[in-house]
Structure formats: C-alpha cells, structure tokens
C-alpha positions as CSV (number, residue, x, y, z in Angstrom):
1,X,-150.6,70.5,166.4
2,X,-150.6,67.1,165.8
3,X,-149.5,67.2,161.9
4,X,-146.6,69.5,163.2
5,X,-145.1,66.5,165.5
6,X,-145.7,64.0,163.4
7,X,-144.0,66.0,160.3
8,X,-141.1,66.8,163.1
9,X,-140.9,63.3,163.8
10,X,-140.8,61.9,159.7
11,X,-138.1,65.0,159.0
12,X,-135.8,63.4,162.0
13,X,-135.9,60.1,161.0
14,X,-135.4,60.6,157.1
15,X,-132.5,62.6,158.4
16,X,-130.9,60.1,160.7
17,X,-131.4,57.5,158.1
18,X,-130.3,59.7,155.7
19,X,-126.6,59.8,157.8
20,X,-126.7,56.1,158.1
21,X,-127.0,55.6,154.0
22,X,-124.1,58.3,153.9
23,X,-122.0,56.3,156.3
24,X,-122.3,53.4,155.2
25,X,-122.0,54.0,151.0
26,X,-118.7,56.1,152.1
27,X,-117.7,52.5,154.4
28,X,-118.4,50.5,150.9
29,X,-116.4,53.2,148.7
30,X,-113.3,53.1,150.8
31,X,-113.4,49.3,150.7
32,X,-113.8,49.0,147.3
33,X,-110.6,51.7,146.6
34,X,-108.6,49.7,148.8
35,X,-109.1,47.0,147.2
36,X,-108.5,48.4,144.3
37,X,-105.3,49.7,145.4
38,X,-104.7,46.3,146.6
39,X,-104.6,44.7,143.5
40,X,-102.8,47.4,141.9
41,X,-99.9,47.3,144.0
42,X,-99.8,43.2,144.2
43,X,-97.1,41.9,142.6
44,X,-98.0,38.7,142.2
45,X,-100.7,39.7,139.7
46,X,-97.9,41.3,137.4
47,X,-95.0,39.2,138.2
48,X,-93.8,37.5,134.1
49,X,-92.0,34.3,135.0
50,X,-88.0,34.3,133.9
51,X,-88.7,31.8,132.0
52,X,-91.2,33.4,129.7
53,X,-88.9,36.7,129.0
54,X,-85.9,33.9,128.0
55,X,-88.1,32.5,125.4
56,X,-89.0,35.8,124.4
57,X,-85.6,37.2,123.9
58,X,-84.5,33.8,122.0
C-alpha cells in the first residue's frame, strides 16, 4: 500500500512539472518568434541610405 502512494505521489509530480516545462518552453518560443518578427518588420535594419542608391545609379 505504500508503493502504490508513493508511485501516486512520483506520477503527480512528473506531471505537474511536466506542465510547467510545457509552459514555460511555449513562453520562450513565443518570445523568440516575436522577436523574430520584430526584426523582420524593423525598418531601420533594411533602410539603404539615399545616398548609397545615388552612387549606385551614377
């Protein structure tokens, strides 16, 4: 009787740990995709100074 509560005890805590890994890895993907989006979209990172595309053209 024993072994049963204790093996009750390990299969609830690997499964509320279990939810915490999941929460927290799906936390870190989002972050990481809106910061990828973030730079994406930035226009300063793909912005070609005017003077550059005149001294291309000449």
């Amino acid at each position: 009787m024993d072994t049963e509560k204790m093996q009750e005890h390990i299969d609830r805590t690997f499964h509320n740990h279990g939810d915490i890994l999941i929460k927290v890895f799906s936390i870190l993907v989002a972050l990481l995709l809106l910061g990828l989006w973030f730079l994406a979209t930035s226009q300063s990172a793909f912005q070609i100074p005017s003077s550059d595309i005149q001294q291309n053209i000449q």
